[in-house]
C-alpha positions as CSV (number, residue, x, y, z in Angstrom):
1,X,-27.0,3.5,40.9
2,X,-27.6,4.7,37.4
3,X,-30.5,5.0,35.6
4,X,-31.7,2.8,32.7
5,X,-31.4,5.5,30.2
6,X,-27.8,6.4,31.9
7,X,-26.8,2.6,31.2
8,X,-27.9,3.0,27.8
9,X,-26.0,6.2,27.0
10,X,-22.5,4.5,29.0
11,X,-23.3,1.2,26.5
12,X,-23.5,3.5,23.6
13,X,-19.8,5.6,24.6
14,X,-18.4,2.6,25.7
15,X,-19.3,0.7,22.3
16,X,-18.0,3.9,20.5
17,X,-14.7,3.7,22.8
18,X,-14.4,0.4,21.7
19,X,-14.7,0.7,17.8
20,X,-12.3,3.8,18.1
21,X,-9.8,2.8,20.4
22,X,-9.6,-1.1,20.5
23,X,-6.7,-1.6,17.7
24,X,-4.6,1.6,19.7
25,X,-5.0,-0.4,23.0
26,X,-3.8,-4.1,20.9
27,X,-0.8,-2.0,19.6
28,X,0.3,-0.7,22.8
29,X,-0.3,-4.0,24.1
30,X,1.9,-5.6,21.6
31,X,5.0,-3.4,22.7
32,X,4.7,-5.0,26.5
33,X,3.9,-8.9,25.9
34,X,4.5,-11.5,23.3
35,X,1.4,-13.3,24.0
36,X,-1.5,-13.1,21.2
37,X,-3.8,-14.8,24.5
38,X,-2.8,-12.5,26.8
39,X,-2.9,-9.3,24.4
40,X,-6.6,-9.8,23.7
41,X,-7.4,-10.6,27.3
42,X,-5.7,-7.5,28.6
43,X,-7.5,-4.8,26.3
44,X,-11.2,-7.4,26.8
45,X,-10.5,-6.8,30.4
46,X,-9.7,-2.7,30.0
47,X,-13.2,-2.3,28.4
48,X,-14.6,-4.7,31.8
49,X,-12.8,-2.5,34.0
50,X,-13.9,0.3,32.3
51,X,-17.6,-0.9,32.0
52,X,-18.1,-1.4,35.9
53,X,-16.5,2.1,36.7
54,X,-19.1,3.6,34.5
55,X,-21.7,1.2,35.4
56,X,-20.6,2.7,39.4
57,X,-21.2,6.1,38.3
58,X,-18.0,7.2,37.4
59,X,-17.3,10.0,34.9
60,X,-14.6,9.9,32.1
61,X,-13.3,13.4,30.6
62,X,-11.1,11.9,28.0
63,X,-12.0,7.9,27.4
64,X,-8.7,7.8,25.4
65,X,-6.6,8.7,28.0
66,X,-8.5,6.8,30.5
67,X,-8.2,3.4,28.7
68,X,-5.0,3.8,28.2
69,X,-4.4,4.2,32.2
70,X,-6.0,1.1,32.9
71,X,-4.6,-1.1,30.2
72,X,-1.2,0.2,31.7
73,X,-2.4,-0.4,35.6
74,X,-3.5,-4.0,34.1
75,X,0.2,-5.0,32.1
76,X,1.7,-3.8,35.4
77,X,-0.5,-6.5,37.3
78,X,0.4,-9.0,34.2
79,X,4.1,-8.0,35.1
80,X,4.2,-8.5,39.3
81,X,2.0,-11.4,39.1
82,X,4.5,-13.8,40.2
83,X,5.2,-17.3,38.0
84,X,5.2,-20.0,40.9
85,X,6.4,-23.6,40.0
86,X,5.9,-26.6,41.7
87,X,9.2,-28.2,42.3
88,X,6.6,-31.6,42.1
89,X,5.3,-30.3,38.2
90,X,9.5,-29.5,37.4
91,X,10.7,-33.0,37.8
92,X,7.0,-34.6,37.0
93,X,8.5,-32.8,33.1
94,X,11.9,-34.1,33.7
95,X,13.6,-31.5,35.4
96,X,15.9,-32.9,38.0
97,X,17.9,-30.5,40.3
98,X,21.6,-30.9,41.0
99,X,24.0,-29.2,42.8
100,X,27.5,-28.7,40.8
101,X,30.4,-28.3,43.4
102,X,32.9,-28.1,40.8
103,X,33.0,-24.3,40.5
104,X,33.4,-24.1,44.8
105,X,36.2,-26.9,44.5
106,X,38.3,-25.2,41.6
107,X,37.6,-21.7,43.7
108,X,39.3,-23.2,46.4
109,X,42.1,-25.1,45.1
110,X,43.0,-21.5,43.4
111,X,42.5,-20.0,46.7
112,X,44.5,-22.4,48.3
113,X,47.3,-22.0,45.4
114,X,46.9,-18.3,45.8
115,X,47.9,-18.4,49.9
116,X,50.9,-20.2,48.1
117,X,51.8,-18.2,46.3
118,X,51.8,-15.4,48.8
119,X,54.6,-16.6,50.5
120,X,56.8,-16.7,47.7
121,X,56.4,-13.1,46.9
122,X,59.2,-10.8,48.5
123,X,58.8,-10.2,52.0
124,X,58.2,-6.3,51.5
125,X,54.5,-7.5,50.0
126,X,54.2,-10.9,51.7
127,X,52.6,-9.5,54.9
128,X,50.6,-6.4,53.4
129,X,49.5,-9.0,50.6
130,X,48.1,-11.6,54.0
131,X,46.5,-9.2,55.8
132,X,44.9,-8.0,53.1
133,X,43.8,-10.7,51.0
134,X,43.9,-13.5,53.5
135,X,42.3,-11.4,56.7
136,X,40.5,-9.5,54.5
137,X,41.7,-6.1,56.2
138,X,41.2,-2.8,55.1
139,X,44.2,-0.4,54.1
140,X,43.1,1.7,56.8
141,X,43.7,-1.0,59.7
142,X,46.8,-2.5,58.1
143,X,48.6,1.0,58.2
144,X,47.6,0.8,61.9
145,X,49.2,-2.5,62.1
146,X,52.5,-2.1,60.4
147,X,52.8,1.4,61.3
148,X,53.1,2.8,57.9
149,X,50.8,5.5,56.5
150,X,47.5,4.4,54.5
151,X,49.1,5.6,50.7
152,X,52.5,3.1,51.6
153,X,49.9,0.5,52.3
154,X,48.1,0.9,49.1
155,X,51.2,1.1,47.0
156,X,52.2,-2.2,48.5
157,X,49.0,-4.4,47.8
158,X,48.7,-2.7,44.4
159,X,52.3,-4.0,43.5
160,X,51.6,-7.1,45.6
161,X,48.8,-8.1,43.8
162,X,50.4,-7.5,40.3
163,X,53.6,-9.9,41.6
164,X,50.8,-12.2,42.8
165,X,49.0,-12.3,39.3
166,X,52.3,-13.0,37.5
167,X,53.0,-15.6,39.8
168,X,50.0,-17.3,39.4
169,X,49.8,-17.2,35.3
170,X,53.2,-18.9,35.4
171,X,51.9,-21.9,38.0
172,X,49.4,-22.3,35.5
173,X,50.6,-21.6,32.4
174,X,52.1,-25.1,30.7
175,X,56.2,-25.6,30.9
176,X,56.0,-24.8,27.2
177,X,55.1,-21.6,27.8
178,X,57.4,-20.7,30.9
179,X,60.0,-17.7,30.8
């Protein structure tokens, strides 16, 4: 514990500290939050923090440097601190949750128009272009299936896939518009 004259002393630096340093530490604050409230109570709590380590005993060399550390320890805290919502206080405001299936249903009818397409392409891609985008395969096991070597593969999909993409912008291009 510190002495009474000791306290007095670490009043006077730390009143000095904050005359000096308190519009450096609201500027630096201002760069990491948008909140007046929460600017104020983040440099107020720097000179607390600050007051109970010297209050412990605790030396500072440079109180510049050391204010600055723990208003950056403290936005970090500010940061991780995690927002939790009631899901009760959402929809007590109005909020009311709803799932949208619309963007699963139109991924699989393309899907399913996709596997359609597939087997109108020519029957040099039509297998490659199944066990690759259908099964999922990798070039590597589909050159063990068909026998052909991994580049052969690769040049199939690739072409594959660009008949594939044609076929599919005429299905769903308009009539207008078809060749």
């Amino acid at each position: 514990m510190i002495t009474p004259a000791q306290m007095r002393r670490q009043r006077v630096v730390l009143s000095a500290a904050y005359i000096n340093h308190r519009k450096g530490l609201l500027r630096y604050a201002t760069g990491k939050t948008d909140d007046h409230a929460l600017r104020e109570d983040l440099v107020q709590n720097t000179f607390l923090k600050t007051w109970a380590y010297l209050v412990r005993g605790g030396k500072v060399e440079v109180m510049e440097a050391f204010l600055f550390h723990i208003l950056k320890a403290l936005v970090v805290d500010e940061y991780r601190k995690r927002k939790v919502t009631s899901l009760d206080v959402l929809i007590k405001n109005g909020f009311e949750p709803t799932i949208d299936e619309t963007k699963r249903l139109i991924d699989t009818l393309d899907g399913k128009r996709v596997v359609e397409l597939i087997e109108k392409l020519p029957v040099a891609y039509r297998r490659i272009m199944r066990l690759r985008h259908v099964k999922g395969l990798s070039l590597k096991e589909i050159s063990l299936i068909t026998g052909q070597t991994r580049n052969t593969v690769a040049v199939q999909a690739h072409r594959g896939l660009k008949k594939l993409k044609d076929l599919y912008m005429l299905s769903t291009s308009p009539d207008i518009y078809r060749l």
